[in-house]
C-alpha positions in Angstrom: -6.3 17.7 13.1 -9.8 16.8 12.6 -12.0 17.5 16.2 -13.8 14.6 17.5 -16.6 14.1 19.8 -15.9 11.1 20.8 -13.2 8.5 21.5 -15.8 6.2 19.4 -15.6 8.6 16.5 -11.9 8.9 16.7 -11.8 5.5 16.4 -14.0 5.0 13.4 -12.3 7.5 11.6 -8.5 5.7 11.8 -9.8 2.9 11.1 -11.8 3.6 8.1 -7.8 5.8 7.1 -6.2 2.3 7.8 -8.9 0.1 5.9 -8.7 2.5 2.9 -4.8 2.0 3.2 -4.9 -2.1 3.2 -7.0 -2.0 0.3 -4.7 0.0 -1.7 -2.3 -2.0 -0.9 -5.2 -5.0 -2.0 -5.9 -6.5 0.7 -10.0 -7.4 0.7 -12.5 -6.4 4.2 -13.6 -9.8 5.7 -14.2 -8.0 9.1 -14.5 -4.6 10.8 -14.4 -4.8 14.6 -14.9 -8.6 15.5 -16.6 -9.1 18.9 -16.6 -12.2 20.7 -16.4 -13.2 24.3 -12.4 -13.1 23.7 -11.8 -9.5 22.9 -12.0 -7.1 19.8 -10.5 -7.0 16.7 -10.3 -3.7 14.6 -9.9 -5.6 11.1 -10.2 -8.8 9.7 -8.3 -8.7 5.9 -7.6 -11.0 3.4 -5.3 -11.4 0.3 -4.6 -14.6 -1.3 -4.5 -17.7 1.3 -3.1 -14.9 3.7 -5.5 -13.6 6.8 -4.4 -10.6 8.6 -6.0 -9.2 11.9 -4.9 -5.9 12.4 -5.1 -3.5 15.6 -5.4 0.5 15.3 -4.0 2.7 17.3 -3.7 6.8 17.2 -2.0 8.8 19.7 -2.2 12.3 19.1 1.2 12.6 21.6 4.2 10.5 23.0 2.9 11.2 26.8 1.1 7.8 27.2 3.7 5.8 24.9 3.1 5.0 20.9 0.4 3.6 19.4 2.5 -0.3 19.3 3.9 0.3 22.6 -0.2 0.4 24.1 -0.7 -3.2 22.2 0.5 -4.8 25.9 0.7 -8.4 26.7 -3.2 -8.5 27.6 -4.0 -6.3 24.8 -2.0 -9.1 22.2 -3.2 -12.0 24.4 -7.4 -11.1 23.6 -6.3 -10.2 20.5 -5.0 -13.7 19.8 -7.9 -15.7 21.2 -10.2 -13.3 18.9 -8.5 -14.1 15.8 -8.4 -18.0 17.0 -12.4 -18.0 17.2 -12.8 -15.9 14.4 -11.0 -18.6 12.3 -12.2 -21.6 14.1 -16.1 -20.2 13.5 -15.6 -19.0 9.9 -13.6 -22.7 9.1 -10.6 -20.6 7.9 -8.1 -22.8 10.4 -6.1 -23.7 6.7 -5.2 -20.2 5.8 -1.6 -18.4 7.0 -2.3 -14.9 9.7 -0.7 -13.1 11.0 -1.3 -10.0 13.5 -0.1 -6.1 12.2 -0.7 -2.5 13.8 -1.6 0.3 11.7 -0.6 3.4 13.7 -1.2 7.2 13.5 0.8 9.7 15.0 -0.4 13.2 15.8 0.2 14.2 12.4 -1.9 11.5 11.2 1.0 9.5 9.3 0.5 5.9 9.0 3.2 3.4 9.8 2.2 -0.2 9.2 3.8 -2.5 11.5 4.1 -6.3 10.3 3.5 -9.3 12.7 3.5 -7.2 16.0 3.3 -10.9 17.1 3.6 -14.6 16.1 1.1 -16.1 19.4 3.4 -18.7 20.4 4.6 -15.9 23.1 1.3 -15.4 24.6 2.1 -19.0 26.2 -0.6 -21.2 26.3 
């Protein structure tokens, strides 16, 4: 396991891992962690007329839960607003998203989890 000084360097370093992953799989960047007044989105990709926002989480044990189980209702819920301004500002309201995890366990294996969420259950 690679040491780490930082949370913030742990963090970069997954999601460079899951960026690298997404584009093998061809998927193109349009974002690396999206701030607005919303929330934060780890990655903004694209392929086709298809936008995904995608959350990364590593958990280097079980003893706080996995990686999807800390995407929590107000974790999904700024999530969502963030990917709703990030289309609205960027005039991408016609393309299909959706919302995936990338996690890493403490072995560093990657699990891709597709549409963690839809947004209709965040009930607005």
């Amino acid at each position: 396991m690679k040491n780490f000084l930082n949370k913030r360097t742990q963090g970069e370093y997954f999601e460079k891992l899951a960026l690298n992953f997404l584009e093998k799989n061809n998927f193109t960047l349009l974002y690396k962690n999206f701030y607005c007044k919303y929330g934060e989105i780890d990655i903004i990709v694209k392929k086709e007329n298809l936008i995904v926002f995608v959350e990364v989480k590593q958990r280097s044990s079980l003893n706080f839960g996995s990686g999807l189980e800390a995407i929590n209702f107000q974790k999904q819920r700024k999530i969502f607003l963030s990917a709703q301004y990030f289309l609205y500002k960027n005039h991408l309201e016609n393309f299909n998203f959706r919302f995936d995890a990338i996690t890493f366990d403490k072995n560093n294996q990657c699990e891709w989890i597709k549409n963690i969420m839809r947004g209709d259950e965040i009930g607005f």
